[in-house]
ROKOL-722531 format. One record per residue (C-alpha): residue in three letters; y, x, z negated. Coordinates in steps of 0.2 Angstrom, whole numbers, plus 5000, padded with zeros to 4 digits. Example, Ala and Ser with C-alpha at 12.3 -4.5 7.8 and 13.67 -1.06 7.14 Angstrom:
// ROKOL-722531
Ala497850624961Ser499550684964
***
This chain:
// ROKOL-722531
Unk501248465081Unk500448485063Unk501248635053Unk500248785051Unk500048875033Unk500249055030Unk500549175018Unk501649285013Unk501449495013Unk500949544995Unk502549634994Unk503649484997Unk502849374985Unk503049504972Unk504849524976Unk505149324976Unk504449324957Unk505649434954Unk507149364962Unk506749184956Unk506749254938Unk507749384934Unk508549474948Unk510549434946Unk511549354934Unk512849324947Unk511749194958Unk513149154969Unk512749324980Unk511349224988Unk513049144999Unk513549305005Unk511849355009Unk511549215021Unk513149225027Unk513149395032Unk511349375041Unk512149245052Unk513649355055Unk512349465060Unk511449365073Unk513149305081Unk513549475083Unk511949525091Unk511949385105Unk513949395110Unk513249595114Unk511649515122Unk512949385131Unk513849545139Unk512549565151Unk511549365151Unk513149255152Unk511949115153Unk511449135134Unk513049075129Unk513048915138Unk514448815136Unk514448845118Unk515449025119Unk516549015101Unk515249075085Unk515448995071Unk514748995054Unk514548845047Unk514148755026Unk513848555026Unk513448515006Unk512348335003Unk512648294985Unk511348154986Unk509848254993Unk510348394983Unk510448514998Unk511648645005Unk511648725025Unk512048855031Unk512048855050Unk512648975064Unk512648955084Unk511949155085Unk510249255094Unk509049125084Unk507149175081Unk505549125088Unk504149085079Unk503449275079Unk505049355073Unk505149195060Unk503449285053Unk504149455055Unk505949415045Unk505349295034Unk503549335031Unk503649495027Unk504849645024Unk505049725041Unk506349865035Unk505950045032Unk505450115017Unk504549965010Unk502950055005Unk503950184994Unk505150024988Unk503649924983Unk502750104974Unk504150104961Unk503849934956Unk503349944938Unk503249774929Unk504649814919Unk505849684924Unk507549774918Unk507149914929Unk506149804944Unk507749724945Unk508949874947Unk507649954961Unk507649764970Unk509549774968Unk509749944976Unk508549884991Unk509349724994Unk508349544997Unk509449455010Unk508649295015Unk507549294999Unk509149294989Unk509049114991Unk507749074981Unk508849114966Unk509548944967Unk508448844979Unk506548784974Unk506248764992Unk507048825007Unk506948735028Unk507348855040Unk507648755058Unk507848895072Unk508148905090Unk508049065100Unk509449085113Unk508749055129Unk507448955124Unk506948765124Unk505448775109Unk506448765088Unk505348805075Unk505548725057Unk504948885043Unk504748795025Unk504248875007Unk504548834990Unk504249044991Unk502749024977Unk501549114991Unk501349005006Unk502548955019Unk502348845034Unk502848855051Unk502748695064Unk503648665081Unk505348555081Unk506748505088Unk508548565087Unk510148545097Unk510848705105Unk510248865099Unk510548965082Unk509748965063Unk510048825050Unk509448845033Unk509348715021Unk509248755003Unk508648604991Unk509648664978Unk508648694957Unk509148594943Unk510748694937Unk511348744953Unk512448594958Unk513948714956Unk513448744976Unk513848584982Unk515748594977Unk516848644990Unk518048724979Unk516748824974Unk516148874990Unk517848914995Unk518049054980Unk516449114983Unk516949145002Unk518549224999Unk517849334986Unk516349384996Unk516549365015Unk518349355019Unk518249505029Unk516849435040Unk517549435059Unk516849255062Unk517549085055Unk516649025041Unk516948835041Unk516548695028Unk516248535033Unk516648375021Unk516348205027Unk517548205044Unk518648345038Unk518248535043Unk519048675035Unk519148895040Unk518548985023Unk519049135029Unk520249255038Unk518949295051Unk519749455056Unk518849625057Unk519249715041Unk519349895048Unk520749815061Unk521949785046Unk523149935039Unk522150015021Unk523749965013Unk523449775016Unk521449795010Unk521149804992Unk519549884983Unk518749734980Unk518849694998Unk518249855004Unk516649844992Unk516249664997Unk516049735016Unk515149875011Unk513949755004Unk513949655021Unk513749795033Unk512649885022Unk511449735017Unk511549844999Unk512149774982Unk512549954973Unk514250014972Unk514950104985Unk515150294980Unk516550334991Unk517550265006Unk518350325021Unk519450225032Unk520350285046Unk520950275063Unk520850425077Unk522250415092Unk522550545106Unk521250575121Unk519950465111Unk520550305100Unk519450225087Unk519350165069Unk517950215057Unk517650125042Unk516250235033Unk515350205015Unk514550345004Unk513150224995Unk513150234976Unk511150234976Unk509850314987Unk509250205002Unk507450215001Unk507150225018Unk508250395019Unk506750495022Unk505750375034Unk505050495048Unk506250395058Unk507550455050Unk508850345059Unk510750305058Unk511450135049Unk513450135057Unk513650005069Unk514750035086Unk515849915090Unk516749915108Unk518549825104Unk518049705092Unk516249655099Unk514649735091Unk513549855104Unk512249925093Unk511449985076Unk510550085083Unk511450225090Unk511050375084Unk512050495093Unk513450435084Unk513150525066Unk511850655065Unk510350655054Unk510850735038Unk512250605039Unk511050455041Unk511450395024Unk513250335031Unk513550135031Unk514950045040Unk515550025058Unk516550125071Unk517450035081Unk517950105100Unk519450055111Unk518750195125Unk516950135129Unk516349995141Unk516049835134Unk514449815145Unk513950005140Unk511750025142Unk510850135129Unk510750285142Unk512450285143Unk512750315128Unk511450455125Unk512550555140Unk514250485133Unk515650605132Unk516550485121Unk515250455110Unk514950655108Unk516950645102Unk516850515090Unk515450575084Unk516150775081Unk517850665074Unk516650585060Unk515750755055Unk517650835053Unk518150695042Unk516550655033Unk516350845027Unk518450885026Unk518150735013Unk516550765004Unk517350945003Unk518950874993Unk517750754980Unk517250924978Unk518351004973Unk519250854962Unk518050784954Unk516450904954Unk515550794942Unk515750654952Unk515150774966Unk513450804956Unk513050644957Unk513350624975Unk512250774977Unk510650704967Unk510750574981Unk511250644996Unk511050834995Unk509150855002Unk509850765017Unk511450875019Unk510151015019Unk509550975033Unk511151005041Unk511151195038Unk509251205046Unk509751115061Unk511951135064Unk512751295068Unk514551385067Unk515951275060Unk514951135053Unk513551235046Unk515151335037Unk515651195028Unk513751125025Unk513651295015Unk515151275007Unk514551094999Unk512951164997Unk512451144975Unk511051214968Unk510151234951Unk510051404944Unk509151514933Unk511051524923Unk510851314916Unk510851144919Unk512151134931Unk512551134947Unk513251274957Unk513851334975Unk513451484983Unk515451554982Unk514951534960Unk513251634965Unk514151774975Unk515651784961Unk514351814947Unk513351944957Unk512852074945Unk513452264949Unk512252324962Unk511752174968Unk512052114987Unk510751994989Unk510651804987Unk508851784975Unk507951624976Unk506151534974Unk505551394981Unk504251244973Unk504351084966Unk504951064950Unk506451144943Unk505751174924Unk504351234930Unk504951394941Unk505851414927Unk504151484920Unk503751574934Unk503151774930Unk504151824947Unk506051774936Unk505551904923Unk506352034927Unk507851944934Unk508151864920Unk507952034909Unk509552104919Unk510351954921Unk510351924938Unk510551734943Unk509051654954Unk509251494961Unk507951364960Unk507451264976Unk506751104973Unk506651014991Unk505451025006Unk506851065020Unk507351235009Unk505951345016Unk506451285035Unk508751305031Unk508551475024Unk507751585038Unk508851525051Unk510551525039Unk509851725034Unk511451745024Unk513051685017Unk514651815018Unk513751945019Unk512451915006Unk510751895012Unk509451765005Unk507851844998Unk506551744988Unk505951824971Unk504251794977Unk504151924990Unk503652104990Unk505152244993Unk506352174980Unk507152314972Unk507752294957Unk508152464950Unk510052474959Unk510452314952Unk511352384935Unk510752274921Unk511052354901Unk510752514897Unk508952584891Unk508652694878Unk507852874881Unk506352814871Unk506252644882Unk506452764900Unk505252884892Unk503752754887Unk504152654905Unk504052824915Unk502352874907Unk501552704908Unk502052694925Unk501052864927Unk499552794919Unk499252664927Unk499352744948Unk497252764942Unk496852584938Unk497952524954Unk497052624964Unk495152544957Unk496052364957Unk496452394976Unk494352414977Unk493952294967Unk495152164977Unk494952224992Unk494252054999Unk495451964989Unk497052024989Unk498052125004Unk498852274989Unk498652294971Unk500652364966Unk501552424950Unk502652284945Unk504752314942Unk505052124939Unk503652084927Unk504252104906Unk503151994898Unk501751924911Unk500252064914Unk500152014931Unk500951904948Unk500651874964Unk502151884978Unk501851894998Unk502252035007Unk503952085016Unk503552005031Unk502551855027Unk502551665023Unk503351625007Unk501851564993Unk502751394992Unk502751375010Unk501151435012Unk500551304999Unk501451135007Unk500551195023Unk498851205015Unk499051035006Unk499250975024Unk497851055032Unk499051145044Unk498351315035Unk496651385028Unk496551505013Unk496551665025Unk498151735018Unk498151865007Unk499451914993Unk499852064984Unk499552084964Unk500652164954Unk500352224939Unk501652254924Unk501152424918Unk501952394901Unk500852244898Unk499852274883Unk498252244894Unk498652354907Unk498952484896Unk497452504886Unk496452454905Unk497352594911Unk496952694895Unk494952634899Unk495252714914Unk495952884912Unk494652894897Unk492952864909Unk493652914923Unk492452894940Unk491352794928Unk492652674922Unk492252504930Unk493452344929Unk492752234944Unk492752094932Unk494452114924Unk495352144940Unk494651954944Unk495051874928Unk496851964931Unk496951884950Unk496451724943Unk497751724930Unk499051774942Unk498351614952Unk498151494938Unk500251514934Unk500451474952Unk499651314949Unk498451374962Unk496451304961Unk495151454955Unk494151464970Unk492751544961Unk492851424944Unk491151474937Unk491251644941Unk492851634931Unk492151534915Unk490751694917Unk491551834916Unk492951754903Unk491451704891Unk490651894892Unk492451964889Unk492751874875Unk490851904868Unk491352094868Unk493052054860Unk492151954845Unk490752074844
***
């Protein structure tokens, strides 16, 4: 059957250019990535094999196998596991079917350095090989099935797939090694890269010289041994297998649950951001083990979402070997295990905390959007301790800081929890609606992320303290005790307060289409003007995500206030005490809205009206 020629998805062969040229100086990790994919389809059929016996055939021992051919240049690496087809060769070969790609493939920049860190946080697998092969033979048979298939590229573009023949079922992948790379056909250097990378792996790993075949590896489950015997070099190189990752693993929890419910977790914290972590799907990446054998990793009532950056296995002595995906969604068991992880998960997180708080930052920069999502949808003890791990930035510095620092720097007066909402820290820092909490020193903390206008109506408060953003109307300022005014400061803010009821009162008419009040300002010191929604309303950020995803029109209304201190509302307030009925500002209390829309990075709905009225105000200013 002649071979048919395809290419490859434009993000693979930008990845393969890459990999072949400057992806790792450690090369030999293609090994451990080839390995670990066959480990991977071993464990998939013996779960498969739990229910189709047949599959196994007479060949039920799984075996990982490296045969090295000095003369033809070539290494293989072979398994007896699941196998592909010739569509799922496309699928795992020919393209990237893994989550996140699209946003992967976006931070590409053309800047190798930094292109090679992003490819080495996302992890290449199979394409790893190409690091040290110029061409690459992939003979595979599904389990099950009678048709093989023969995949071949030199991954320059274009790969081939034909119809073959192959004994028993399984993957072998020939590599037809580079100049340079003969180091891979030494046994004793396929032995130390074996026990450095893939010791832990639970199946044999054998080399085959001439007649002689030899076990690489201890093929023992790692999780199974006692932490004591597992060193931290062992403990990463599985991280990197069941994580498919190659960053370092931020923190790992090994443990072993006894009473009415036995299992062992072994769980990673990753050191980097998966780039699928906000995929719609939003799924889990632990693996359930039933005594030994792999199930599933895809079981995701095992962690919950805001825990989906977790990697590693759980490992059950309680469930049924042969146990069905509906039986796990109604598992008692499962509910346990799962209630055992979030205890020791948060108990943990909470002590890296506590000990090492700059370490915690980091972890937070990663992971913290995601544990947000917790408070929104958890409730009673775990959404306790979510709040308790909780880090914000505030209007106080750089840092980080948790809502027990926030309440034990509250200001005299004060017994609310002030915040606002957008998307760029620096820039609520600008924001007219922190003036006047930043005047009396009153701490506000700035929410970057999307899932913060959903957590903080349904938390409300934290001991006591309830959450109130600065940019709504009703925020009372005057109890909060800031530094003493002088009588001359109370004196000019009292009478500029009584001057300006008038020009209020003709805003409110001029707006009246526009805007649902027109108020006197107590947290404005330098801006003349803001805009903040009303007690009961939508909060502007909220109201502006919405609108950008055409779930809302422009039918809200805000209120304006107005600082009556302001220069300019002073001498419009003068204007209008002077005329009296026949003082008319229509077209100043415009250009004032617009302004108080322009610093909420809000579009001019009326932009030539706008230049118009700016051009005949400055013309009576010049003239």
């Amino acid at each position: 059957m002649s071979a048919e020629k395809l290419s490859f998805q434009a993000e693979v062969s930008r990845l393969l250019d890459i990999v072949v040229n400057s992806l790792y100086s450690e090369k030999e990790i293609f090994l451990r990535e080839l390995v670990s994919n066959a480990s991977d389809a071993c464990d998939k059929l013996r779960y498969l094999a739990l229910t189709k016996g047949e599959l196994l055939g007479d060949d039920a021992a799984f075996a990982i196998t490296l045969t090295t051919d000095a003369k033809a240049r070539t290494l293989t690496i072979s398994d007896n596991g699941i196998g592909m087809d010739r569509d799922e060769l496309i699928a795992n070969l020919g393209t990237i079917a893994r989550s996140g790609t699209a946003a992967f493939v976006g931070e590409l920049s053309g800047d190798a350095k930094k292109d090679t860190n992003l490819i080495g946080q996302f992890g290449v697998g199979f394409y790893s090989a190409y690091m040290v092969a110029e061409k690459v033979e992939v003979l595979t048979r599904k389990a099950g099935e009678e048709a093989a298939w023969l995949w071949t590229s030199d991954g320059r573009g274009d790969f081939t797939i034909q119809q073959s023949e192959k004994a028993g079922r399984g993957t072998l992948i020939t590599l037809h090694l580079r100049e340079g790379s003969e180091e891979y056909l030494e046994a004793d250097r396929l032995r130390q890269i074996v026990k450095r990378y893939s010791d832990h792996i639970a199946i044999p790993i054998r080399l085959v010289e001439g007649d002689k075949t030899e076990t690489l590896n201890r093929a023992s489950a790692l999780w199974t041994r006692s932490k004591s015997e597992i060193t931290p070099e062992e403990y990463k190189e599985f991280y990197h297998h069941a994580a498919h990752a190659f960053d370092e693993p931020w923190e790992t929890l090994h443990w072993q649950a006894e009473g009415l419910i036995s299992y062992t977790g072994l769980l990673f914290v990753p050191g980097s951001r998966p780039f699928d972590l906000f995929h719609p799907e939003r799924k889990s990446r632990v693996k359930l083990y039933v005594r030994r054998v792999f199930i599933t990793d895809d079981c995701q009532e095992l962690v919950p979402e805001y825990l989906r950056f977790l990697r590693g296995v759980v490992d059950s002595e309680d469930l049924p070997l042969n146990v069905s995906r509906e039986m796990l969604q109604a598992s008692p068991v499962v509910q346990k295990i799962r209630q055992g992880i979030v205890k020791r998960v948060l108990g943990e997180l909470q002590k890296k905390a506590e000990k090492e708080p700059e370490a915690y930052s980091g972890f937070w920069e990663n992971f913290g959007p995601v544990l947000k999502e917790g408070l929104y949808s958890e409730h009673g003890s775990d959404r306790e301790q979510l709040l308790k791990l909780a880090r914000f930035r505030s209007s106080n510095g750089d840092g980080l800081v948790s809502l027990a620092d926030y309440a034990g720097r509250m200001k005299e007066g004060q017994d609310t929890i002030f915040y606002i909402t957008g998307e760029d820290a620096a820039a609520l820092l600008e924001s007219p609606q922190l003036e006047g909490f930043r005047a009396k020193g009153v701490e506000v903390l700035l929410l970057t992320d999307p899932i913060d206008e959903f957590w903080i109506p349904s938390v409300v408060e934290y001991e006591g303290h309830k959450f109130k953003s600065v940019t709504r109307g009703g925020t009372d300022l005057a109890k909060v005790k800031g530094a003493e005014k002088s009588d001359a400061e109370k004196k000019e803010e009292a009478d500029s307060k009584d001057d300006v009821g008038s020009l209020v009162a003709l805003m409110q008419l001029a707006l009246k289409d526009e805007v649902k009040d027109v108020r006197a300002s107590e947290r404005l010191t330098d801006s003349a003007v803001c805009l903040v929604a009303d007690e009961g309303d939508m909060d502007m950020h909220l109201e502006r995500l919405l609108r950008q995803h055409k779930q809302l029109d422009n039918s809200f209304k805000r209120i304006l206030e107005v600082n009556p201190a302001h220069p300019v509302i002073r001498k419009l307030a003068a204007h209008v005490a002077a005329k009296g009925g026949e003082a008319s500002i229509d077209d100043a209390a415009l250009l004032l809205l617009d302004q108080a829309r322009i610093l909420e990075g809000e579009p001019l709905r009326d932009a030539r009206g706008f230049a118009t009225r700016l051009s005949a105000f400055l013309e009576k200013g010049l003239g």
